[in-house]
LOVEXTOR-738961 format. One record per residue (C-alpha): residue in three letters; x, y, z. Coordinates in pm, 1 decimal, padded with zeros to 6 digits, m for minus. Example, Ala and Ser with C-alpha at 12.3 -4.5 7.8 and 13.67 -1.06 7.14 Angstrom:
<atoms>
+-------+----------+----------+----------+
! mardo !       px !       py !       pz !
+-------+----------+----------+----------+
!   ala !  01230.0 ! m00450.0 !  00780.0 !
!   ser !  01367.0 ! m00106.0 !  00714.0 !
+-------+----------+----------+----------+
</atoms>
This chain:
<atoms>
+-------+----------+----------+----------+
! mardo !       px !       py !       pz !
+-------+----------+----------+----------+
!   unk !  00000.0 !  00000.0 !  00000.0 !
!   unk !  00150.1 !  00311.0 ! m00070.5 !
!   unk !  00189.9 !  00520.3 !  00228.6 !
!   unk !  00221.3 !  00924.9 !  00280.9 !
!   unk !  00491.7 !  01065.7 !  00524.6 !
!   unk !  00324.7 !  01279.8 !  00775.2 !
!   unk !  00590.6 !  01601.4 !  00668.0 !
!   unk !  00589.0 !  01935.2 !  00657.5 !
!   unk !  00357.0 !  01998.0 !  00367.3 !
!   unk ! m00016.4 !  01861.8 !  00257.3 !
!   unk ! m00312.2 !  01857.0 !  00461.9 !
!   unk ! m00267.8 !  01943.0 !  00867.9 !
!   unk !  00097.6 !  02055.5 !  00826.6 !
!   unk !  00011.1 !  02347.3 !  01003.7 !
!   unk ! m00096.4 !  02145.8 !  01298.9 !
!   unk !  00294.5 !  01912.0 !  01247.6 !
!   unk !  00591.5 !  02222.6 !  01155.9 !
!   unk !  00768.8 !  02419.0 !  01449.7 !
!   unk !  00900.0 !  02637.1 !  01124.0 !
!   unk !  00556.4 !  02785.9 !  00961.8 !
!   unk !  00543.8 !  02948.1 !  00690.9 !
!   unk !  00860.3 !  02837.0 !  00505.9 !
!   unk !  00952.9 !  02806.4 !  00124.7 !
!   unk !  00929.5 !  02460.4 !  00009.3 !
!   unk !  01212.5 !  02289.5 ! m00241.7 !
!   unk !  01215.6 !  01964.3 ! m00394.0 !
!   unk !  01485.9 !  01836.6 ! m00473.4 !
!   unk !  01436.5 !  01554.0 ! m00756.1 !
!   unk !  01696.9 !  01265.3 ! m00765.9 !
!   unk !  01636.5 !  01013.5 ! m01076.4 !
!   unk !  01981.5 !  00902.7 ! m01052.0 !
!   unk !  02319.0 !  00963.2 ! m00862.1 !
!   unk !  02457.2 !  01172.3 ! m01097.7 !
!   unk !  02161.1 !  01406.2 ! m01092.7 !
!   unk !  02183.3 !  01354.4 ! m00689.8 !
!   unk !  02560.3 !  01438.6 ! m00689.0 !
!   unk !  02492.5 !  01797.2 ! m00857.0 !
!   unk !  02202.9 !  01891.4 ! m00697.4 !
!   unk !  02428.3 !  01881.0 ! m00364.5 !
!   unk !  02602.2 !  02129.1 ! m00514.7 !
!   unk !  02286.8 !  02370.6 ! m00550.5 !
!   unk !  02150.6 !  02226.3 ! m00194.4 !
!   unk !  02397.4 !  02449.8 !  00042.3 !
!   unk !  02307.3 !  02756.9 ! m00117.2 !
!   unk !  01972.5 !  02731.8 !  00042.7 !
!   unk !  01922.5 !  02485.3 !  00313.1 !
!   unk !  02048.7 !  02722.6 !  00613.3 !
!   unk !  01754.7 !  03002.0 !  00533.1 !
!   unk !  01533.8 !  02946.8 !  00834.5 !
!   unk !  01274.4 !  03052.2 !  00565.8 !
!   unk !  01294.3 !  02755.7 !  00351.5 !
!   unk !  01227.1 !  02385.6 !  00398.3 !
!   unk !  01456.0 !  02079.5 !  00164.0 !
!   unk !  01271.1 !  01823.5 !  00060.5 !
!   unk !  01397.1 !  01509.2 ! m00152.4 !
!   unk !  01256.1 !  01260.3 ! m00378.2 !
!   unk !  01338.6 !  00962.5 ! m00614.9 !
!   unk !  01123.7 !  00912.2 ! m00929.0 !
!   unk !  00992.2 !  00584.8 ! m00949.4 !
!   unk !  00864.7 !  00390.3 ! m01292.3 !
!   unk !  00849.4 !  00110.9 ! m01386.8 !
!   unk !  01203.4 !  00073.9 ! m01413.9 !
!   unk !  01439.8 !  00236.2 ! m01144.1 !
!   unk !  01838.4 !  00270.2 ! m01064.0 !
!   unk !  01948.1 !  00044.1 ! m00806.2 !
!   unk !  02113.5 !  00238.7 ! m00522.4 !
!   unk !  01962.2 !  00581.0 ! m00569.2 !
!   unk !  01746.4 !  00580.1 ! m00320.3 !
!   unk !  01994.4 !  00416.9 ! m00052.7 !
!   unk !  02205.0 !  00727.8 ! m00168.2 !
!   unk !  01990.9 !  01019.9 ! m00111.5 !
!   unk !  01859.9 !  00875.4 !  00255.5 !
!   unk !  02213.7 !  00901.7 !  00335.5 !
!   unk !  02246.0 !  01248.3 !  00340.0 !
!   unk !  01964.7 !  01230.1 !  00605.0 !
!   unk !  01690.4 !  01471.0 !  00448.2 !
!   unk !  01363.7 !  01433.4 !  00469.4 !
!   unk !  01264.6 !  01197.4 !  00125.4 !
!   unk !  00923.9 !  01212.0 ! m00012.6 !
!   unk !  00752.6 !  00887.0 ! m00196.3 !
!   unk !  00750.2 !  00997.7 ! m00527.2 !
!   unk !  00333.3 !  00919.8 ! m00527.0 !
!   unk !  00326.9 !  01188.2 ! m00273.9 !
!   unk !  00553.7 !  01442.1 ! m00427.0 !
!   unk !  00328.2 !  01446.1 ! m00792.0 !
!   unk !  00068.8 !  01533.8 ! m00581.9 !
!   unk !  00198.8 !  01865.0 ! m00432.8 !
!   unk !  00322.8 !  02183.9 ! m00594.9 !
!   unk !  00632.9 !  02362.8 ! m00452.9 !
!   unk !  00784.5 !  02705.5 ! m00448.1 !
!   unk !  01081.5 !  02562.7 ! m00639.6 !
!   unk !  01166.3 !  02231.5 ! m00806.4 !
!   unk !  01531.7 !  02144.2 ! m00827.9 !
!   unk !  01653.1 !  01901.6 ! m01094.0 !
!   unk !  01937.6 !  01792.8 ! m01309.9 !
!   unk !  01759.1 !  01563.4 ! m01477.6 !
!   unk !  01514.1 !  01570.1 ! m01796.4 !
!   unk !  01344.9 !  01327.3 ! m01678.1 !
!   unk !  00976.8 !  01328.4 ! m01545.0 !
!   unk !  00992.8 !  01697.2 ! m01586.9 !
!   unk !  00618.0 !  01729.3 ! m01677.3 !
!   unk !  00459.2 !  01519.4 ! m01377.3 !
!   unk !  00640.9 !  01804.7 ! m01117.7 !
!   unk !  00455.5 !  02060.2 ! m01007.5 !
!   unk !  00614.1 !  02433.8 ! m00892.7 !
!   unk !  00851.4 !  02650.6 ! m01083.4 !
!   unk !  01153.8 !  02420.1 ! m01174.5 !
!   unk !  01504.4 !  02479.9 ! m01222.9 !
!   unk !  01691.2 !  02278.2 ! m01452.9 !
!   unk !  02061.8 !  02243.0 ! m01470.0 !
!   unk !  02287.4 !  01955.7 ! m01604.3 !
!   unk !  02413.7 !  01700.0 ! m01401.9 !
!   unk !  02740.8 !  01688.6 ! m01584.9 !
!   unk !  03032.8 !  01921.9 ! m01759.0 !
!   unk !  02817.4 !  02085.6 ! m01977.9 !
!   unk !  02451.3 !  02053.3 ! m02071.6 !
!   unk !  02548.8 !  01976.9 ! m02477.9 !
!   unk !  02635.2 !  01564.9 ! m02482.8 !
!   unk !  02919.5 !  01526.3 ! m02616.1 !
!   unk !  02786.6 !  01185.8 ! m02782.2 !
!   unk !  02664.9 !  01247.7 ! m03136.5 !
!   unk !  02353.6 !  01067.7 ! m03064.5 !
!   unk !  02144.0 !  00913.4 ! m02782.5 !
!   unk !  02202.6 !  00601.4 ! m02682.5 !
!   unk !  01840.4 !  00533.6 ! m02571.6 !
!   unk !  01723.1 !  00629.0 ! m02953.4 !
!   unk !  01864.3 !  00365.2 ! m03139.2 !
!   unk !  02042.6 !  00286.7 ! m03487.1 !
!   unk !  01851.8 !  00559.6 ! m03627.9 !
!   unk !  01850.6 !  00824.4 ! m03415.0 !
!   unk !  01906.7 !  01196.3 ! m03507.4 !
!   unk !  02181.6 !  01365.2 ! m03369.1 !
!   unk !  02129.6 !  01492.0 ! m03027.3 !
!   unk !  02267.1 !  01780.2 ! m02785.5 !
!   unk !  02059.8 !  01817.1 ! m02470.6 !
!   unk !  01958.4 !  02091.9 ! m02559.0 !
!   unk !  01662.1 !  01967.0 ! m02789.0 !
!   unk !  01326.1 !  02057.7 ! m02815.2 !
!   unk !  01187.1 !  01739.8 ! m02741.4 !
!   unk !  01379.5 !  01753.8 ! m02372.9 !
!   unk !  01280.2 !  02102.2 ! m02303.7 !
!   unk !  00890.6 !  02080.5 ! m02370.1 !
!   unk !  00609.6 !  01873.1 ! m02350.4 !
!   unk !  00301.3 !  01937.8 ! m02527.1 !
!   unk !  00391.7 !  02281.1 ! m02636.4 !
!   unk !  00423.1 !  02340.6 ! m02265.4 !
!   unk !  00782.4 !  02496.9 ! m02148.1 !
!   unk !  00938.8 !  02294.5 ! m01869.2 !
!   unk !  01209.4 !  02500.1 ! m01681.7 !
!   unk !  01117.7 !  02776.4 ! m01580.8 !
!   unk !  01506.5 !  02861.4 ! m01567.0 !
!   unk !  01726.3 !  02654.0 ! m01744.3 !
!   unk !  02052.0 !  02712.6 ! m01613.8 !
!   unk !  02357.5 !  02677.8 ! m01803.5 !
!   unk !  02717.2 !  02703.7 ! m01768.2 !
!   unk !  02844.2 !  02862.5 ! m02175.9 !
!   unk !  02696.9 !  03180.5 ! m02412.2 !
!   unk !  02797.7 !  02859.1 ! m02610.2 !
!   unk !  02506.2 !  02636.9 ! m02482.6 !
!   unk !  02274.0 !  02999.6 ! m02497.1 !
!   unk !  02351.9 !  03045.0 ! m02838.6 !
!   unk !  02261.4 !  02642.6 ! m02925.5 !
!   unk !  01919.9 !  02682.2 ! m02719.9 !
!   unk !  01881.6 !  02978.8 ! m02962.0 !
!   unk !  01951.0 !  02738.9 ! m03279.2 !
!   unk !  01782.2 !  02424.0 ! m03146.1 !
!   unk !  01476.7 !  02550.5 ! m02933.4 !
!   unk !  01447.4 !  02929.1 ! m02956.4 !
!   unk !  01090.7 !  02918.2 ! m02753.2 !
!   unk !  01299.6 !  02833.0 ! m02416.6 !
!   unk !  01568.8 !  03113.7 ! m02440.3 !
!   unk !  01357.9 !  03343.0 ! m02234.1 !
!   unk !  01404.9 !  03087.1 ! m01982.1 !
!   unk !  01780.4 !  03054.0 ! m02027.1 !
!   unk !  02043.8 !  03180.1 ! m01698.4 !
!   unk !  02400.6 !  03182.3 ! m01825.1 !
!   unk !  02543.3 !  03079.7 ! m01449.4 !
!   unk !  02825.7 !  02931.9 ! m01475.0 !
!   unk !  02898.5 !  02564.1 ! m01320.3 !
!   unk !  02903.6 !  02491.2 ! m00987.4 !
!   unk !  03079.3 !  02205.5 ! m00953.7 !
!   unk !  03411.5 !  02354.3 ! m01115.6 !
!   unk !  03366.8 !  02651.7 ! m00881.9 !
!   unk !  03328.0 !  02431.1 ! m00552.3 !
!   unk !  03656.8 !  02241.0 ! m00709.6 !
!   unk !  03897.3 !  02588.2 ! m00734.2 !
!   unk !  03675.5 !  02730.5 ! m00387.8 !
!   unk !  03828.0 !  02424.9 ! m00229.3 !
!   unk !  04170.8 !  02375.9 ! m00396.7 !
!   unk !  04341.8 !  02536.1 ! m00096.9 !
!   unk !  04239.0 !  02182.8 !  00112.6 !
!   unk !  04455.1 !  02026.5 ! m00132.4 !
!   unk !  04686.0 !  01898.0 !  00125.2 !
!   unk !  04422.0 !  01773.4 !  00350.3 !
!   unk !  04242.8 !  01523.0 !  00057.8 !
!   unk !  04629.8 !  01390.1 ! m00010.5 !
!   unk !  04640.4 !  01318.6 !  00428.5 !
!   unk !  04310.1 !  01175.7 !  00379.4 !
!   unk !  04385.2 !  00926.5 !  00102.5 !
!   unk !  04722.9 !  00871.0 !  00285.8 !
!   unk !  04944.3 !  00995.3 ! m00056.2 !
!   unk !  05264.1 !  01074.4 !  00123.2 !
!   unk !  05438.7 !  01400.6 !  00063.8 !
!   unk !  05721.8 !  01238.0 ! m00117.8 !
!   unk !  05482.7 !  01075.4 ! m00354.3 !
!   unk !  05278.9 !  01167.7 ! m00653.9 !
!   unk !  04895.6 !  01101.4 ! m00701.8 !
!   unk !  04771.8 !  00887.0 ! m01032.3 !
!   unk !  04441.1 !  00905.7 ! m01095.0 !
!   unk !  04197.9 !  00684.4 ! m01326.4 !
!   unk !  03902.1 !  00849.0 ! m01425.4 !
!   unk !  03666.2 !  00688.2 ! m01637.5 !
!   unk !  03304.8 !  00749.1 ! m01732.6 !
!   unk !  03068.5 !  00487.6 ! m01791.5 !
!   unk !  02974.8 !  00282.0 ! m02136.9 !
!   unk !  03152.0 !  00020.7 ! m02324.0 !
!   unk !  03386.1 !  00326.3 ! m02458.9 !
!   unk !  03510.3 !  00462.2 ! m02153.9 !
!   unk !  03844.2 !  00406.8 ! m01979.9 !
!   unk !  03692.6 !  00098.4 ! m01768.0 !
!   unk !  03485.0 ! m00055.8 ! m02060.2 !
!   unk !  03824.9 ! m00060.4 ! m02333.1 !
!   unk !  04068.2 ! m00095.8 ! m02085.9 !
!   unk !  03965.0 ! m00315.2 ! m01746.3 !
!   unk !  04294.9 ! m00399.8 ! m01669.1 !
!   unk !  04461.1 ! m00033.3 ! m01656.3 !
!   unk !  04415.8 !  00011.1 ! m01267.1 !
!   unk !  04633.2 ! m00263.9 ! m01179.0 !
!   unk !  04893.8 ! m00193.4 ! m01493.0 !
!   unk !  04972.3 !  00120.7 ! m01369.5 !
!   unk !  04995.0 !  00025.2 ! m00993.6 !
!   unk !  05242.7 ! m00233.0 ! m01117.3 !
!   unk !  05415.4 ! m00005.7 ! m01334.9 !
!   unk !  05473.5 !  00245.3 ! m01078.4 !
!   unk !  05672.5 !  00241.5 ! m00776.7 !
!   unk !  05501.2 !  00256.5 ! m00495.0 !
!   unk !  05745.1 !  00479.3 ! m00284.0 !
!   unk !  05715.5 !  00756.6 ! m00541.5 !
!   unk !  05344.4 !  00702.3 ! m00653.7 !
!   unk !  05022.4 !  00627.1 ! m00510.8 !
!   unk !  04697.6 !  00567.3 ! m00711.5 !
!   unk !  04321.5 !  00612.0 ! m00739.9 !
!   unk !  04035.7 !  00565.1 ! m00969.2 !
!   unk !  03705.6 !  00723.4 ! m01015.3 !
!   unk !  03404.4 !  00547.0 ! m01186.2 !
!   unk !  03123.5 !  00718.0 ! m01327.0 !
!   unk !  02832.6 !  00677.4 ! m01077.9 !
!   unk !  02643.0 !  00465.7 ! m01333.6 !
!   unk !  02924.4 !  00182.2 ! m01313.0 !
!   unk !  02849.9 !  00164.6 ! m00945.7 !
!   unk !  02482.1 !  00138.2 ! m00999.9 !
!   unk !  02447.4 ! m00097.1 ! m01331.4 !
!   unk !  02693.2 ! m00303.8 ! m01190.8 !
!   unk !  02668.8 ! m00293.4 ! m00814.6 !
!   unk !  02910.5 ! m00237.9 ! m00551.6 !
!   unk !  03002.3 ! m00584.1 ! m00489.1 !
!   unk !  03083.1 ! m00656.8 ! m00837.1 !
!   unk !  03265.8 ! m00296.3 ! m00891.0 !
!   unk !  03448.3 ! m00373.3 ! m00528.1 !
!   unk !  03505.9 ! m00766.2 ! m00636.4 !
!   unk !  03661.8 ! m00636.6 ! m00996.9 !
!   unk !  03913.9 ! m00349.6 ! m00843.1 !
!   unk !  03964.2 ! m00611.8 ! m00561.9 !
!   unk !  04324.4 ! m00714.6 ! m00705.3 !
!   unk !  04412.5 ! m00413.4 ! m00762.1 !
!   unk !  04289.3 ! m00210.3 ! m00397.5 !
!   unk !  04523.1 ! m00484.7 ! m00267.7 !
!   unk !  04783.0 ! m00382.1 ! m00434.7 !
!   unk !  04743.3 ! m00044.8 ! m00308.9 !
!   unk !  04463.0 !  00095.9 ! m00532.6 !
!   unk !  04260.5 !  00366.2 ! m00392.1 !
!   unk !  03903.6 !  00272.7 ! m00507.8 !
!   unk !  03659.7 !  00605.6 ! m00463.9 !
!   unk !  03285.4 !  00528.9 ! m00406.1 !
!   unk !  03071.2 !  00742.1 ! m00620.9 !
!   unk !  02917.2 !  00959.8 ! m00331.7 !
!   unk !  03245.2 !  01021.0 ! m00156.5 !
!   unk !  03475.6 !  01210.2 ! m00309.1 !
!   unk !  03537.9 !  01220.2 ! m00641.5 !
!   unk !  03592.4 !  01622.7 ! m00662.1 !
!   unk !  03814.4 !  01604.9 ! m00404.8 !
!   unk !  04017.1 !  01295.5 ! m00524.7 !
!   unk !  04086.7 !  01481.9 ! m00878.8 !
!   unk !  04211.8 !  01818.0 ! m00646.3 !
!   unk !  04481.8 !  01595.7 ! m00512.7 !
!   unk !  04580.6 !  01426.3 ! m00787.4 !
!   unk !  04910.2 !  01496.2 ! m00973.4 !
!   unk !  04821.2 !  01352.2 ! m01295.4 !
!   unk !  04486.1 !  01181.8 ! m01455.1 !
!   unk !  04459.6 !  00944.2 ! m01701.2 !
!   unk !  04077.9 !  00959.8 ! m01851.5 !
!   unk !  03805.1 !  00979.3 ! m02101.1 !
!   unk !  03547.7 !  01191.8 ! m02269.3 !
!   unk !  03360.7 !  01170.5 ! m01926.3 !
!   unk !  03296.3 !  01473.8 ! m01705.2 !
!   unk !  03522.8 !  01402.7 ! m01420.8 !
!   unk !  03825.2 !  01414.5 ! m01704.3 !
!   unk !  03711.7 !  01687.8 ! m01798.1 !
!   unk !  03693.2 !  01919.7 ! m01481.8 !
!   unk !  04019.5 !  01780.4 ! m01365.1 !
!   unk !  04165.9 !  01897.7 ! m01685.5 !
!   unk !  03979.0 !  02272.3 ! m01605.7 !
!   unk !  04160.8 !  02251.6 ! m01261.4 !
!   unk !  04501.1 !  02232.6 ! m01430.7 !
!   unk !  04560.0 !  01912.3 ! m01332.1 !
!   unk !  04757.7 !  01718.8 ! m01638.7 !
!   unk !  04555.4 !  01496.4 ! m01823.8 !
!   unk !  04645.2 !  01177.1 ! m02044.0 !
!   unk !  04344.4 !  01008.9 ! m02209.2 !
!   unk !  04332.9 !  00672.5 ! m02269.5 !
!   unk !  03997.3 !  00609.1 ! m02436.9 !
!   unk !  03741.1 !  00766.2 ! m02608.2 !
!   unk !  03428.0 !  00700.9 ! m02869.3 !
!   unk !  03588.7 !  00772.0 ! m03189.4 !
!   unk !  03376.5 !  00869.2 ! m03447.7 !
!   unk !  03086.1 !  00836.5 ! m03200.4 !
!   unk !  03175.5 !  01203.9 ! m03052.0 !
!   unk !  03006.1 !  01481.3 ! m03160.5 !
!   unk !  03262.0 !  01733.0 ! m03339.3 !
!   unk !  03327.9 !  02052.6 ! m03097.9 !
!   unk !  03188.2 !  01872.6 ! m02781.9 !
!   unk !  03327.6 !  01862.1 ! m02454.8 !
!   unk !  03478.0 !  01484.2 ! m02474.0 !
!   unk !  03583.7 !  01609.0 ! m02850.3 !
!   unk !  03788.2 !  01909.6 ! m02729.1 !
!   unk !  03971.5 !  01684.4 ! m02421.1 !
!   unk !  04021.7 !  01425.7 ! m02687.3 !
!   unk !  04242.6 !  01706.2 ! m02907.5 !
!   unk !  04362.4 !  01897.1 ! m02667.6 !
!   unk !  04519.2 !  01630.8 ! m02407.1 !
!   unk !  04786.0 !  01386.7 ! m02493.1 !
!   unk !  04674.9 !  00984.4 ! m02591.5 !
!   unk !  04816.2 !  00740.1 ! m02387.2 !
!   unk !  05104.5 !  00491.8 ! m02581.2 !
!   unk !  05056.0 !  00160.6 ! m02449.4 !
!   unk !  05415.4 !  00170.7 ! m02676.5 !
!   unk !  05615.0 !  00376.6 ! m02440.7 !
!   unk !  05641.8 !  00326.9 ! m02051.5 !
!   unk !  05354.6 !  00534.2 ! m01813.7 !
!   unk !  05627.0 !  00703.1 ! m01604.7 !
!   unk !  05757.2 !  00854.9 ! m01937.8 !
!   unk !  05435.1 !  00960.2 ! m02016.4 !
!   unk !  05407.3 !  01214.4 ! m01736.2 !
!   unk !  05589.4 !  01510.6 ! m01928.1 !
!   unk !  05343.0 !  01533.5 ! m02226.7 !
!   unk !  05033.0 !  01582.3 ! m01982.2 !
!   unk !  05232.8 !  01851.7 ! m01770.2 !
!   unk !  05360.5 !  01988.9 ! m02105.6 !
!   unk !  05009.5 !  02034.4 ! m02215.4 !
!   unk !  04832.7 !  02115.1 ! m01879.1 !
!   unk !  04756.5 !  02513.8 ! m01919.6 !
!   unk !  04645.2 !  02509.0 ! m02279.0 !
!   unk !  04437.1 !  02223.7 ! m02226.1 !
!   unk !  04328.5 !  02367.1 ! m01882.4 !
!   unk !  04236.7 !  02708.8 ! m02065.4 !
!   unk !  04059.8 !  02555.4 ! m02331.9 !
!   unk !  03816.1 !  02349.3 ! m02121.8 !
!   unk !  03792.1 !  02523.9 ! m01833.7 !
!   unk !  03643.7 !  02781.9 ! m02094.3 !
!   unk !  03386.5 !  02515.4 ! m02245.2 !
!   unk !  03286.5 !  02442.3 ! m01901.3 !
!   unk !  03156.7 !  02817.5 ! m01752.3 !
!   unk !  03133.4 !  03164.4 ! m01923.0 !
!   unk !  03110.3 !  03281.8 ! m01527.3 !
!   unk !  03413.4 !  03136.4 ! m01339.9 !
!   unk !  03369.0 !  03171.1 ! m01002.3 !
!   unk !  02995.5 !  03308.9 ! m01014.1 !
!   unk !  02783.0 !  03008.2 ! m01024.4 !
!   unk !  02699.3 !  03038.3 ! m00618.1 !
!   unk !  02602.6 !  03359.8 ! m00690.1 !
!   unk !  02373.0 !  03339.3 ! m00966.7 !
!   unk !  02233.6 !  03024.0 ! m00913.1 !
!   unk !  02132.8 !  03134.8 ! m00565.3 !
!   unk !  02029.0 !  03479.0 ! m00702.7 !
!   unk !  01742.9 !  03265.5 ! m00959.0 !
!   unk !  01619.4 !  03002.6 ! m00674.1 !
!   unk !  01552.9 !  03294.5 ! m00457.7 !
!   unk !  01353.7 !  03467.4 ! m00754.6 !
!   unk !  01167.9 !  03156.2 ! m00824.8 !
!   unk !  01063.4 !  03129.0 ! m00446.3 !
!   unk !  00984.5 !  03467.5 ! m00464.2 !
!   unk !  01198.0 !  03542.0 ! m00147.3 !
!   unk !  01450.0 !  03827.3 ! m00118.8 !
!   unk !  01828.6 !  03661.0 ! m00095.6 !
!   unk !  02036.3 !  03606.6 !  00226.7 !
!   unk !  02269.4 !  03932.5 !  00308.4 !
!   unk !  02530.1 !  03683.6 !  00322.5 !
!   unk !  02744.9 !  03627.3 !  00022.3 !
!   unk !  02742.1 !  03331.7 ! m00160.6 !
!   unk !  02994.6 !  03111.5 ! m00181.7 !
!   unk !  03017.2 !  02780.1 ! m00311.5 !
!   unk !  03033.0 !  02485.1 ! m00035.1 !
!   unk !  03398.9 !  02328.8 !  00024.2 !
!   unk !  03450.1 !  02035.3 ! m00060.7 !
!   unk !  03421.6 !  01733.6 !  00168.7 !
!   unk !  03758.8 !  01487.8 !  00190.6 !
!   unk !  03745.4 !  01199.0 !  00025.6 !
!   unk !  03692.8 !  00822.2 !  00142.0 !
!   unk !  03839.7 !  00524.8 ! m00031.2 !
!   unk !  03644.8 !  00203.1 ! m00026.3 !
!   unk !  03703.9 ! m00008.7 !  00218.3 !
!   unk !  03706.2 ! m00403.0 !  00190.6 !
!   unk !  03408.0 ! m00546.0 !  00322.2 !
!   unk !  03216.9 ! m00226.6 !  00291.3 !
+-------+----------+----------+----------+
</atoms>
């Protein structure tokens, strides 16, 4: 039987809250990517004694396993999702295009990755013959004629000026704000120190890190055996090393299978980051990254961290994308040469390839607390905090740990 939690909103509230009166935000988790960068947007509002946080996971008849154990553990009050279509909110928080049209309340939309245009030609959901696809289509963005976001937040004039070409009727709609995420990475680079202490990377040695993204074409799909190749081919007094999967290998997979794959190699000294601790943090400390066309490449690469990547889609990339431009601007890794020679090239590279994508990322470096909070306040019709503000520093990271 589905069930109603006795919260702060519907019918005899009044008679429940020891806050009246407050603001009411959903914020709408389909997956734990979506989850991850909607944490981002969450401290900018969740102090206000004004305004109440509420979360909720979409359910279908399909679902993502582990989403919903994620967002109860950051301990917020979570809404069934047959309970949440039946209420309308001050503000709706999403990264997500999904079930757009069944929320209710003015929603803000912003992408739950490094950039809202894919950098994928096509979807991967559409088929053989699919058109190609962006994001940023009109088929995402409305439903029925009806506009969806009522601010659709983006990080690039780039993506403003595709909105323009691809689905002129939303660019009323469109906020040019920056991204978050990147801003919360440089906001918190001066705890760079800290995150090495926390993963235990001595202050003799130098951080690898393995970032893939998820899909058969991603660093993990082509190349399964690279974590424990390069903690063999690298001393351990002089290097210590991590990876980073794409949430969705955690969650298609599980994390006993993930754990039970990387097991050989966390033995051999592997630091294996879970999906909801840490990877931000991880890519701050790290010395050098070897990657994809994913995001996580790509921000490290905007932090000026040296990047080497090792697999990508090919012809399957759209041409000026995100994953395109880390693909030509960052040096391929030779499986012909040894990794420890392959070091220079990435720090040779590091600021043009940090200019370039930092620059694909966000139009507003630095800005996105600011203007993001500036258009949830406006949707809530509230009048902002005096405070300034400032994007959240970043929690340290925590390595999986055998038998977790």
């Amino acid at each position: 039987m589905d069930q109603w939690v006795r919260g702060p909103i519907g019918m005899g509230a009044h008679l429940r809250v020891t806050r009246p009166g407050c603001r009411t935000a959903l914020v709408v988790v389909p997956t734990m990517a979506a989850g991850t960068r909607l944490l981002d947007l969450v401290p900018l509002l969740e102090t206000d004694h004004r305004v109440q946080i509420l979360f909720t996971v979409p359910h279908d008849t399909d679902s993502w396993y582990g989403v919903e154990e994620f967002v109860r553990a950051q301990h917020g009050l979570v809404l069934p999702w047959h309970q949440a279509i039946q209420h309308r909110f001050d503000l709706v928080l999403t990264a997500s295009h999904r079930h757009l049209a069944e929320l209710r309340g003015p929603i803000l939309l912003v992408s739950h990755g490094a950039g809202a245009l894919k950098s994928y030609r096509f979807s991967r959901k559409a088929g053989a013959t699919a058109a190609p696809a962006t994001g940023l289509d009109r088929e995402l963005l409305t439903y029925r004629g009806r506009i969806l976001p009522s601010v659709l937040a983006l990080g690039t004039e780039a993506e403003r000026d595709a909105v323009r070409d691809l689905c002129p009727e939303v660019l009323s709609r469109v906020d040019v704000t920056g991204d978050i995420c990147l801003d919360r990475m440089r906001a918190s680079a001066f705890r760079r120190q800290q995150y090495r202490d926390r993963l235990g990377v001595g202050s003799d040695q130098h951080l690898v890190t393995i970032s893939s993204t998820w899909s058969t074409d991603s660093v993990f799909g082509q190349l399964p055996k690279l974590g424990r190749a390069v903690c063999d081919a690298l001393a351990s007094n002089r290097y210590a090393v991590a990876a980073v999967l794409h949430p969705l290998v955690w969650t298609v997979h599980g994390k006993r299978q993930v754990a039970a794959w990387f097991s050989s190699c966390v033995r051999a000294g592997l630091l294996l980051i879970p999906p909801d601790a840490g990877w931000q943090a991880t890519m701050i400390a790290s010395d050098w990254v070897i990657g994809d066309h994913g995001s996580t490449t790509a921000y490290a690469a905007a932090i000026g961290c040296p990047v080497t990547v090792a697999a990508h889609p090919g012809d399957a990339l759209r041409e000026g994308s995100l994953g395109d431009l880390v693909r030509r601007e960052a040096p391929g890794l030779r499986h012909d040469q040894p990794l420890v020679d392959q070091v220079g090239r990435a720090v040779e590279a590091r600021d043009q390839v940090a200019a370039a994508v930092s620059a694909a990322i966000t139009s507003r470096p630095d800005g996105a607390a600011a203007a993001l909070r500036k258009a949830m306040y406006r949707l809530m019709e509230l009048s902002e905090p005096r405070e300034p503000a400032e994007p959240a520093v970043l929690p340290a990271p925590v390595p999986w740990q055998s038998g977790a």
